[in-house]
mmJSON file of the N, C-alpha and C atoms, coordinates in Angstrom:
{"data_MODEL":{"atom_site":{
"group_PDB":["ATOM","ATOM","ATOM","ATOM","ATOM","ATOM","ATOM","ATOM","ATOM","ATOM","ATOM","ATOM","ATOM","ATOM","ATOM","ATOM","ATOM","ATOM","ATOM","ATOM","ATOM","ATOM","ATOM","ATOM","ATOM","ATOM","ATOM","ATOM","ATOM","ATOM","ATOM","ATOM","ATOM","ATOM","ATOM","ATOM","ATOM","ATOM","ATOM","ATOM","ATOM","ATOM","ATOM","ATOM","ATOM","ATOM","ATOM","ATOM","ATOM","ATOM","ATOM","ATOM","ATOM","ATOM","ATOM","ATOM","ATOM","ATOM","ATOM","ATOM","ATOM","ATOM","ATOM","ATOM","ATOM","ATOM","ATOM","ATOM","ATOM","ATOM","ATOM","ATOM","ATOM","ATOM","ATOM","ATOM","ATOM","ATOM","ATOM","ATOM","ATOM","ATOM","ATOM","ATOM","ATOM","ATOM","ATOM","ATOM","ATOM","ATOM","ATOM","ATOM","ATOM","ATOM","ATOM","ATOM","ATOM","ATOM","ATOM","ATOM","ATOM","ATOM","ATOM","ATOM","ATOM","ATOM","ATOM","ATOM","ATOM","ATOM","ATOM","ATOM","ATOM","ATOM","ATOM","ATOM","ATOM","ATOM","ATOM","ATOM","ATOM","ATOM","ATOM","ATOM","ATOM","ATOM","ATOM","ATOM","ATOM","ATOM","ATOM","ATOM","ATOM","ATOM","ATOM","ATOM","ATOM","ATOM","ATOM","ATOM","ATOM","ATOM","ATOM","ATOM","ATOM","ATOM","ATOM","ATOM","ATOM","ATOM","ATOM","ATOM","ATOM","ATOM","ATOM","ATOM","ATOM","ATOM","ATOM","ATOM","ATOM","ATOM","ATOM","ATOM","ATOM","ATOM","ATOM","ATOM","ATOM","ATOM","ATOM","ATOM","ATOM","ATOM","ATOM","ATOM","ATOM","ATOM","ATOM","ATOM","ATOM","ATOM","ATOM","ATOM","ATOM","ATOM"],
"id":[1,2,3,4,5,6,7,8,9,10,11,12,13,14,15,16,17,18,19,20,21,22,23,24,25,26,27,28,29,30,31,32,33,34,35,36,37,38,39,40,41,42,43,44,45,46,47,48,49,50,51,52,53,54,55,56,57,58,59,60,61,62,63,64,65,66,67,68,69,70,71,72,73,74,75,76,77,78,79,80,81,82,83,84,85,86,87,88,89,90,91,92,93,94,95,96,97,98,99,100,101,102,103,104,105,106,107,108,109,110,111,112,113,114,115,116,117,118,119,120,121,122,123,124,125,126,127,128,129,130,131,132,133,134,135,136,137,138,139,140,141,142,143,144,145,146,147,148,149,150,151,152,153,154,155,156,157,158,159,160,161,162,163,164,165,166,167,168,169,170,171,172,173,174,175,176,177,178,179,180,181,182,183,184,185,186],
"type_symbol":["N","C","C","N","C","C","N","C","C","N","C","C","N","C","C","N","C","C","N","C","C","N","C","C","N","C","C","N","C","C","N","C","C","N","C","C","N","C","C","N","C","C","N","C","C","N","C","C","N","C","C","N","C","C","N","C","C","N","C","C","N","C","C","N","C","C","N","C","C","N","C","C","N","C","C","N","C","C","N","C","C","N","C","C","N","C","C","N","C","C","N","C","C","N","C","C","N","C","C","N","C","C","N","C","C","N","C","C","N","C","C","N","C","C","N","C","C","N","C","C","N","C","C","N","C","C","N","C","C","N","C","C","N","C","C","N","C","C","N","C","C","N","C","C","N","C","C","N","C","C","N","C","C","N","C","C","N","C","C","N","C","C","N","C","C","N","C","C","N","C","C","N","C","C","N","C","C","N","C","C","N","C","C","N","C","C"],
"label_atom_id":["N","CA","C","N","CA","C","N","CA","C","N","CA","C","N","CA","C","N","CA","C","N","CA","C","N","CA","C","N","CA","C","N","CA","C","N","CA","C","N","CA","C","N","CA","C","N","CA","C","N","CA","C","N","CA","C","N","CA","C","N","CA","C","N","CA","C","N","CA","C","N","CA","C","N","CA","C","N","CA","C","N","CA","C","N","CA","C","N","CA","C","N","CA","C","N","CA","C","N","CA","C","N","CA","C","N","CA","C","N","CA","C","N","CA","C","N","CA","C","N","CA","C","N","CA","C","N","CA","C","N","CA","C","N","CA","C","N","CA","C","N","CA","C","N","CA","C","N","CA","C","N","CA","C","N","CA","C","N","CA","C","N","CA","C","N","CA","C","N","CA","C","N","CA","C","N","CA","C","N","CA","C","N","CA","C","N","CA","C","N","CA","C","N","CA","C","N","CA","C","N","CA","C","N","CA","C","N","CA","C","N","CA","C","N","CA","C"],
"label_alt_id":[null,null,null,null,null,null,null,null,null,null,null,null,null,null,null,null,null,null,null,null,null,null,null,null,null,null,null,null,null,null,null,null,null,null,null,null,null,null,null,null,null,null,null,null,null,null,null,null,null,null,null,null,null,null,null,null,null,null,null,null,null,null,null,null,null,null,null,null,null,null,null,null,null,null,null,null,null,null,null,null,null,null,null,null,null,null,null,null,null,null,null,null,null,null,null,null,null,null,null,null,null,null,null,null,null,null,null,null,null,null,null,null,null,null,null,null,null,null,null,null,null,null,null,null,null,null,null,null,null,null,null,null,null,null,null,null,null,null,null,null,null,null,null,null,null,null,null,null,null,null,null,null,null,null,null,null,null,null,null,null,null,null,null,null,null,null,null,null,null,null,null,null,null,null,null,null,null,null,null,null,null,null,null,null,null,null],
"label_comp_id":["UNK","UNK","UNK","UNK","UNK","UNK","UNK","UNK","UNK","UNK","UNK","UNK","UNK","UNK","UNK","UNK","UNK","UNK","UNK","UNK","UNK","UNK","UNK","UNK","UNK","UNK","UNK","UNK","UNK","UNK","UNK","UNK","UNK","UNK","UNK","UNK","UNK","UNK","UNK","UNK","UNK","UNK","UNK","UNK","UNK","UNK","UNK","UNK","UNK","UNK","UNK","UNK","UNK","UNK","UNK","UNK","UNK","UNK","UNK","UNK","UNK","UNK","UNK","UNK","UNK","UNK","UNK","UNK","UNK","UNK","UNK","UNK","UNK","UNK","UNK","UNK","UNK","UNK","UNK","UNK","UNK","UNK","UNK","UNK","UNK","UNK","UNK","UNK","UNK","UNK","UNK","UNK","UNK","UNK","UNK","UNK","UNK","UNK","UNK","UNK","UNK","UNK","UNK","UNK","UNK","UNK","UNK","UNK","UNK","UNK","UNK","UNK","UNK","UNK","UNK","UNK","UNK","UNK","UNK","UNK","UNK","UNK","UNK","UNK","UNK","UNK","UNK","UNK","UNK","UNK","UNK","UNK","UNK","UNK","UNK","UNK","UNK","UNK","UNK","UNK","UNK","UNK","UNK","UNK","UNK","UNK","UNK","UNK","UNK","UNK","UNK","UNK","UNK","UNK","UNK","UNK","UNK","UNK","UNK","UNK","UNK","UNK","UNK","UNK","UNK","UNK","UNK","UNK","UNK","UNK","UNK","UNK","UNK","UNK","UNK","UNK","UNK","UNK","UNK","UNK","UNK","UNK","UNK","UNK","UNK","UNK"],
"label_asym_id":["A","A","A","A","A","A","A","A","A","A","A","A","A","A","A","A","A","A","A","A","A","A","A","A","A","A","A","A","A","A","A","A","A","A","A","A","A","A","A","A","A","A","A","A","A","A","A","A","A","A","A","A","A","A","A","A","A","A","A","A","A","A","A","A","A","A","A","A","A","A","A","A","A","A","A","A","A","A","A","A","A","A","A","A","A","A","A","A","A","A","A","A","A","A","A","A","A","A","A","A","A","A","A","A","A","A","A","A","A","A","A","A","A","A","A","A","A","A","A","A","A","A","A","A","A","A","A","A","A","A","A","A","A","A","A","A","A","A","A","A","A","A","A","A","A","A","A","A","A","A","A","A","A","A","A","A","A","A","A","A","A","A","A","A","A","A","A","A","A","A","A","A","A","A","A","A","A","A","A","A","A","A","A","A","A","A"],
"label_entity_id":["1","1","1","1","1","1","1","1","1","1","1","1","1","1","1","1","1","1","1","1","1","1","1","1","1","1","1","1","1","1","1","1","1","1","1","1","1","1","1","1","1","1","1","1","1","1","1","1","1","1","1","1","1","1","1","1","1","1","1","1","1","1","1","1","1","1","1","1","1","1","1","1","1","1","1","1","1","1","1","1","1","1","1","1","1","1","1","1","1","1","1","1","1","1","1","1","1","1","1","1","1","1","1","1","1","1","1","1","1","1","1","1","1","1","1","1","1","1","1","1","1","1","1","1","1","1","1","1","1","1","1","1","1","1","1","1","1","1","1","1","1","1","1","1","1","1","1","1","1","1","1","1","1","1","1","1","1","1","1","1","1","1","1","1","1","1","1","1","1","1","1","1","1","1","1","1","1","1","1","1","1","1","1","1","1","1"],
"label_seq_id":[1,1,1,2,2,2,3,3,3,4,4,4,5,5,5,6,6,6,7,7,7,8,8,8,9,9,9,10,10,10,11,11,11,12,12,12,13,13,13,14,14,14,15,15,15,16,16,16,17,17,17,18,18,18,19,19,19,20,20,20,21,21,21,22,22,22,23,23,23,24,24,24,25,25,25,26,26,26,27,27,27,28,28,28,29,29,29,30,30,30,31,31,31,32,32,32,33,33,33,34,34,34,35,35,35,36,36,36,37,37,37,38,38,38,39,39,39,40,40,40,41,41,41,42,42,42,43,43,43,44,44,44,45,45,45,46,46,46,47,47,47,48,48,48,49,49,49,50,50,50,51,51,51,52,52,52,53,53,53,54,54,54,55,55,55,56,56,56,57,57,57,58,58,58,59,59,59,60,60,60,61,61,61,62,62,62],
"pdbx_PDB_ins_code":[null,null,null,null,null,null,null,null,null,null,null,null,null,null,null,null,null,null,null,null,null,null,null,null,null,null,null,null,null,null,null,null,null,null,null,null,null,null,null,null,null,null,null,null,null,null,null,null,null,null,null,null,null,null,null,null,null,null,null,null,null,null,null,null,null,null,null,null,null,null,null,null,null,null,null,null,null,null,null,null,null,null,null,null,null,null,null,null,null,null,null,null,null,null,null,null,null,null,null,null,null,null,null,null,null,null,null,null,null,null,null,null,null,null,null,null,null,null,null,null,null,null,null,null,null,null,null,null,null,null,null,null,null,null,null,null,null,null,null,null,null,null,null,null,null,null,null,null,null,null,null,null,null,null,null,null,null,null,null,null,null,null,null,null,null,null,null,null,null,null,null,null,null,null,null,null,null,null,null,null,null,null,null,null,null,null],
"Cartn_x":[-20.954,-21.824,-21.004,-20.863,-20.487,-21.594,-20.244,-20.954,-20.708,-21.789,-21.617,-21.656,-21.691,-22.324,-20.419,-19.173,-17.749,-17.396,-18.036,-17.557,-18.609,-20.038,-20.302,-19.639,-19.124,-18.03,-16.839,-16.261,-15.072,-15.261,-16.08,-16.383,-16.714,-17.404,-17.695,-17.032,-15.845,-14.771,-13.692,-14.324,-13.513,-14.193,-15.28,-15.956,-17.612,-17.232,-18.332,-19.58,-21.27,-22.031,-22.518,-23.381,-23.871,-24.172,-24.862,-25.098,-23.411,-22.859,-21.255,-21.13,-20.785,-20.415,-21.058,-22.157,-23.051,-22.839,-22.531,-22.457,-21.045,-19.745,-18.696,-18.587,-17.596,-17.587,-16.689,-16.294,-15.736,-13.718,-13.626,-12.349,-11.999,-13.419,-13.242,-13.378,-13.446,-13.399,-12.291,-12.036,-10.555,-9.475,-9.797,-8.122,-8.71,-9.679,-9.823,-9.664,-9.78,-9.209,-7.756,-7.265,-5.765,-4.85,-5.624,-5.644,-5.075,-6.386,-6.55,-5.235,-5.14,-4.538,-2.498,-2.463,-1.023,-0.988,-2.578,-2.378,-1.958,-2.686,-2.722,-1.42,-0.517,0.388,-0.118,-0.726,-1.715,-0.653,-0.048,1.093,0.003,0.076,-0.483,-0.399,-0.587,-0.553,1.15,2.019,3.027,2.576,3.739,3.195,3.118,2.37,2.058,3.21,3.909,5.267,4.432,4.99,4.479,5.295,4.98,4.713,6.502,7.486,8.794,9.689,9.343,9.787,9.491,7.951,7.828,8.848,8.69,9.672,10.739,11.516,13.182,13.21,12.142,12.332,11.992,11.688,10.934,9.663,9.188,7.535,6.676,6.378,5.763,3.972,3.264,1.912,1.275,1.447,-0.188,-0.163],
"Cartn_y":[25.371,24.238,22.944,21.811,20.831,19.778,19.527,17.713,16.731,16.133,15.188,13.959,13.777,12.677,12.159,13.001,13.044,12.203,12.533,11.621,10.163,10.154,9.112,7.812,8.208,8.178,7.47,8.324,7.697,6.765,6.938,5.704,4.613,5.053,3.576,2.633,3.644,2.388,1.818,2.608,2.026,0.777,0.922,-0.258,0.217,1.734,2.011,2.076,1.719,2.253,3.659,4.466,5.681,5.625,5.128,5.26,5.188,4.265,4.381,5.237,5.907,7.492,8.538,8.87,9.655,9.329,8.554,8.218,8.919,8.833,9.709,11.09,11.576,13.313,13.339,14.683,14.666,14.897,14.979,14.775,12.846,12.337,10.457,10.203,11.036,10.509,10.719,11.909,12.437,11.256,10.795,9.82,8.754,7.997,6.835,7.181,8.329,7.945,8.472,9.411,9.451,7.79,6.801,5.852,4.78,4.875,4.001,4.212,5.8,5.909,5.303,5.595,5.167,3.476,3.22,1.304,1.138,2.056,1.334,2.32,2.741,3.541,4.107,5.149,6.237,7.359,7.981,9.179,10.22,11.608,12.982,13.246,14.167,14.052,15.334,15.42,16.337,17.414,18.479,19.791,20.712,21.457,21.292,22.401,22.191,22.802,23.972,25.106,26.638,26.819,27.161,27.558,27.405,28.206,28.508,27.32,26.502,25.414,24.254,24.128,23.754,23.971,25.049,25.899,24.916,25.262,24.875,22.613,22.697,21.046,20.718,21.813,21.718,21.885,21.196,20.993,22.135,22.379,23.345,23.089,24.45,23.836,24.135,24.312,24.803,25.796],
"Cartn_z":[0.63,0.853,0.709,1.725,1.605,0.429,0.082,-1.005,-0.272,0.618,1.6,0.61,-0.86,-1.324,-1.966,-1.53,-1.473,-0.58,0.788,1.745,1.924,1.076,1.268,0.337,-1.217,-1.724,-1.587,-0.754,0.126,1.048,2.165,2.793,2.389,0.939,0.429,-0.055,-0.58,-1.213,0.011,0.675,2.25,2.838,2.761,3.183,4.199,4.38,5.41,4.691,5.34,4.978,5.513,4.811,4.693,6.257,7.268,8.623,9.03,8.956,9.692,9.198,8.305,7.794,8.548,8.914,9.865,10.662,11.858,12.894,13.458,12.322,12.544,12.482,13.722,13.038,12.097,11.874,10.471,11.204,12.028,13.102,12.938,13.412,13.155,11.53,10.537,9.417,8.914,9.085,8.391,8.95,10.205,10.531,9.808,9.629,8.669,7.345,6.707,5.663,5.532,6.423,6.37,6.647,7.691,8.21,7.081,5.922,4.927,3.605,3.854,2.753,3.061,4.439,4.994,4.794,5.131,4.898,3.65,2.994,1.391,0.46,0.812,0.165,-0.49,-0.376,-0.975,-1.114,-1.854,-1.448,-2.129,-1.134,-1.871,-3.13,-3.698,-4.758,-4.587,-5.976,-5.762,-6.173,-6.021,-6.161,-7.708,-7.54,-9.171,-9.669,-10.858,-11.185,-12.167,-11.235,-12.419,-13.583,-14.736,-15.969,-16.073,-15.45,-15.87,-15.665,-14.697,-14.463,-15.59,-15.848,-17.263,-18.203,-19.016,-19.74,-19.908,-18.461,-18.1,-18.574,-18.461,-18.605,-20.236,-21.269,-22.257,-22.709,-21.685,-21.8,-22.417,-23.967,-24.18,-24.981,-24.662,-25.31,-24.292,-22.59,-21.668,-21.749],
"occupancy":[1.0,1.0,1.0,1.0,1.0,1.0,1.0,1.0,1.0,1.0,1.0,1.0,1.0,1.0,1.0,1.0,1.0,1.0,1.0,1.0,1.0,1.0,1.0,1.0,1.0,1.0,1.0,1.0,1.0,1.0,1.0,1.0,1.0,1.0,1.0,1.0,1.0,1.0,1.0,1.0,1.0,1.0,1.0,1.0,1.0,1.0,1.0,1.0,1.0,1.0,1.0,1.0,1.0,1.0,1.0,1.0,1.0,1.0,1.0,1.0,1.0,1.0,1.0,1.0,1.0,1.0,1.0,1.0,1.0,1.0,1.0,1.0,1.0,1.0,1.0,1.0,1.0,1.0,1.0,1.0,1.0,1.0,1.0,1.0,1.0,1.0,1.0,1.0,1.0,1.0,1.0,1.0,1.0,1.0,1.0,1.0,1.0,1.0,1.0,1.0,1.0,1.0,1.0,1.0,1.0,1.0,1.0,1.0,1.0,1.0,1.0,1.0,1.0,1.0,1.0,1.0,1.0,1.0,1.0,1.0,1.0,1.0,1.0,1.0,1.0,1.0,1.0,1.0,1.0,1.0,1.0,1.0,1.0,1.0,1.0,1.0,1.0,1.0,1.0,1.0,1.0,1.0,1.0,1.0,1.0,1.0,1.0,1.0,1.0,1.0,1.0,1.0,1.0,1.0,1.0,1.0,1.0,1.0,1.0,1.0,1.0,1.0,1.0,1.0,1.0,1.0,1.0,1.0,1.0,1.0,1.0,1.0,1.0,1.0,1.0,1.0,1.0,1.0,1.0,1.0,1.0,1.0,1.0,1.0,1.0,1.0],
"B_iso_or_equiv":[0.0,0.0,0.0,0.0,0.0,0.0,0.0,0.0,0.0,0.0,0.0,0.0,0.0,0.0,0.0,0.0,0.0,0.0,0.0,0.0,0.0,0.0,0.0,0.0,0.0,0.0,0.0,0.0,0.0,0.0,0.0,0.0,0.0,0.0,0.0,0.0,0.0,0.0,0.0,0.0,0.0,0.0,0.0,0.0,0.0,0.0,0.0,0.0,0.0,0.0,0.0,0.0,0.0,0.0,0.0,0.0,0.0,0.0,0.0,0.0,0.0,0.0,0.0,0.0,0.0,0.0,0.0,0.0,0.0,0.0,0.0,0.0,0.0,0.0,0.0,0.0,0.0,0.0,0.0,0.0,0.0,0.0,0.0,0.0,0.0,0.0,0.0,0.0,0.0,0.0,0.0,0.0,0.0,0.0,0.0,0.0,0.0,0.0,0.0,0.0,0.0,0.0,0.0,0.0,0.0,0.0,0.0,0.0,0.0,0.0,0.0,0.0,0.0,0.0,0.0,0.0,0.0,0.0,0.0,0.0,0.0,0.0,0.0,0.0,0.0,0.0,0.0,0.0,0.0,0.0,0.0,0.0,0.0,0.0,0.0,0.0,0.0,0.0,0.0,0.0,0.0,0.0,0.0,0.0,0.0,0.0,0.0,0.0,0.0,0.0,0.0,0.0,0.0,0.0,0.0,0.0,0.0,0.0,0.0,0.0,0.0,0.0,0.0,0.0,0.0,0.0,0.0,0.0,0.0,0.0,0.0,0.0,0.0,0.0,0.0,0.0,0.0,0.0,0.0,0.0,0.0,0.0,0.0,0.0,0.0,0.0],
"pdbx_formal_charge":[null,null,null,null,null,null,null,null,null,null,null,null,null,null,null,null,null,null,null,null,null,null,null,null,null,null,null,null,null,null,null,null,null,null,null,null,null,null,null,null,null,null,null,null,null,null,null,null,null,null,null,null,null,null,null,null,null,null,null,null,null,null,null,null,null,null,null,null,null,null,null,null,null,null,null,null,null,null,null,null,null,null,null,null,null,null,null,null,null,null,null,null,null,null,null,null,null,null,null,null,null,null,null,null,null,null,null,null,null,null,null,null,null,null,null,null,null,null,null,null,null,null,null,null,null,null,null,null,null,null,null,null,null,null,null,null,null,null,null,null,null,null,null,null,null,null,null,null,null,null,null,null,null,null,null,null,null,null,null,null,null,null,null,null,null,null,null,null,null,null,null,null,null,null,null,null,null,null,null,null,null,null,null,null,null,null],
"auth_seq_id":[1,1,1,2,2,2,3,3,3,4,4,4,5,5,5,6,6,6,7,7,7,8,8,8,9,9,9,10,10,10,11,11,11,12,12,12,13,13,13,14,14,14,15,15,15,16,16,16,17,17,17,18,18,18,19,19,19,20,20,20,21,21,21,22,22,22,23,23,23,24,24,24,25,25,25,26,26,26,27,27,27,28,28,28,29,29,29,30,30,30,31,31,31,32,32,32,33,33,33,34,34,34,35,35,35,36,36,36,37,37,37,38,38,38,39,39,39,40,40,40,41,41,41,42,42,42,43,43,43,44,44,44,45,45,45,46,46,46,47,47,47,48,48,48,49,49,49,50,50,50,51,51,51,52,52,52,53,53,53,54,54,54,55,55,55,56,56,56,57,57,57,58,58,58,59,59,59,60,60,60,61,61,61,62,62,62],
"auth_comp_id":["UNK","UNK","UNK","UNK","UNK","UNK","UNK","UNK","UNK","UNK","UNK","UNK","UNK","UNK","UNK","UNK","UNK","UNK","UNK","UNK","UNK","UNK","UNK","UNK","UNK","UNK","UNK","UNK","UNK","UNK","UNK","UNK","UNK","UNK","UNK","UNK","UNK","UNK","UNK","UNK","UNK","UNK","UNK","UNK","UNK","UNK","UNK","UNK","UNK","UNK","UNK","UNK","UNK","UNK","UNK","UNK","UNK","UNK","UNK","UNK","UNK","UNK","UNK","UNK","UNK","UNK","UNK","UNK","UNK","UNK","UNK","UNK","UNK","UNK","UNK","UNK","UNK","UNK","UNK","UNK","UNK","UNK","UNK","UNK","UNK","UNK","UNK","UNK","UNK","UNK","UNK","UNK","UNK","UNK","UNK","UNK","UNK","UNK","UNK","UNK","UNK","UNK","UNK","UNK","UNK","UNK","UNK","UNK","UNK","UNK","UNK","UNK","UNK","UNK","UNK","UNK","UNK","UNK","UNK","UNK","UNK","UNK","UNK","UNK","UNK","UNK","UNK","UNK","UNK","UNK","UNK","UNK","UNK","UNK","UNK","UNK","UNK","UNK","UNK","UNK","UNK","UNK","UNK","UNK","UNK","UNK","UNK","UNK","UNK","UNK","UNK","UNK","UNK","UNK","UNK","UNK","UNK","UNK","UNK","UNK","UNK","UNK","UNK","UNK","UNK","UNK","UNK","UNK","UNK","UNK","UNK","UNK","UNK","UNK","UNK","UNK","UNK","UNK","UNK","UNK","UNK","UNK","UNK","UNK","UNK","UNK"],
"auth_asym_id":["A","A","A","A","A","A","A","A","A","A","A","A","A","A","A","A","A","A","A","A","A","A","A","A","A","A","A","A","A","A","A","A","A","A","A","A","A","A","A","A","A","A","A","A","A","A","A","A","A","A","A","A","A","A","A","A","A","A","A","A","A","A","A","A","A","A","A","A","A","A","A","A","A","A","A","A","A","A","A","A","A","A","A","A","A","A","A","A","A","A","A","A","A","A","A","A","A","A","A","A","A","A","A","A","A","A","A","A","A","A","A","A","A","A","A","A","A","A","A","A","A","A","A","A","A","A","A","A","A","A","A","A","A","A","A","A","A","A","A","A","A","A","A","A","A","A","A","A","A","A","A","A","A","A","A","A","A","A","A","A","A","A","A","A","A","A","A","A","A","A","A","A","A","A","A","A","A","A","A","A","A","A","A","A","A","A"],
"auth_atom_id":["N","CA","C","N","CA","C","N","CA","C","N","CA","C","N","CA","C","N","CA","C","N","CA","C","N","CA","C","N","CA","C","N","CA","C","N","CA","C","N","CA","C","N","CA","C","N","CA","C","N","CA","C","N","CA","C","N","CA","C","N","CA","C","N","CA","C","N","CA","C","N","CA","C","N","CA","C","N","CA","C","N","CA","C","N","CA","C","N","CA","C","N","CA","C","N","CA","C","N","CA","C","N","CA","C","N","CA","C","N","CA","C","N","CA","C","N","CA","C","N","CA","C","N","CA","C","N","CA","C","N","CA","C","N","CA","C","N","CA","C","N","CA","C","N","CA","C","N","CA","C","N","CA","C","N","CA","C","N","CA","C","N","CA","C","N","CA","C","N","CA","C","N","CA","C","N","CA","C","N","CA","C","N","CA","C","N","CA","C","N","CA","C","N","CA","C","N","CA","C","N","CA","C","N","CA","C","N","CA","C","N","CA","C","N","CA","C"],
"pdbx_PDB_model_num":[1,1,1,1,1,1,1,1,1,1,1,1,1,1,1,1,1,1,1,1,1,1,1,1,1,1,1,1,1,1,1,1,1,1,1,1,1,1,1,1,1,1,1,1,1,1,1,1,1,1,1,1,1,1,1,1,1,1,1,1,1,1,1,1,1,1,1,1,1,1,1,1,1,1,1,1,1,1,1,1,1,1,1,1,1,1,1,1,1,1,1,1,1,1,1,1,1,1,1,1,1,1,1,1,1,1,1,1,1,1,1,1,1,1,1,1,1,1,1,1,1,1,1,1,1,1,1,1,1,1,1,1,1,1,1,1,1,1,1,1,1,1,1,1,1,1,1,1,1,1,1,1,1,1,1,1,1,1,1,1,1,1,1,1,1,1,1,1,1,1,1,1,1,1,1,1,1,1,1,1,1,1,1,1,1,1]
}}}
């Protein structure tokens, strides 16, 4: 089940209201906020380092 109340959410801090949000498919939403996030130096998030790699850097305790 989608949580449409995610993408109303997102649009909002984008600037769209709940009708501009419906009015897009989800093909025209995804490039506005890929869009927004390239304007605004948004970087992904990195990749999450497994347990041994931890280890190797110290990091102990998860």
């Amino acid at each position: 089940m989608t949580k449409w109340s995610g993408y109303y959410a997102a649009g909002a801090a984008i600037g769209f209201s709940p009708r501009q949000i419906d009015e897009m498919s989800l093909w025209e939403f995804g490039a506005v906020i890929d869009g927004y996030k390239r304007a605004n130096g948004v970087e992904e998030a990195p990749p999450v380092m497994d347990d041994d790699r931890l280890s190797e850097l110290g990091i102990v305790g998860f």
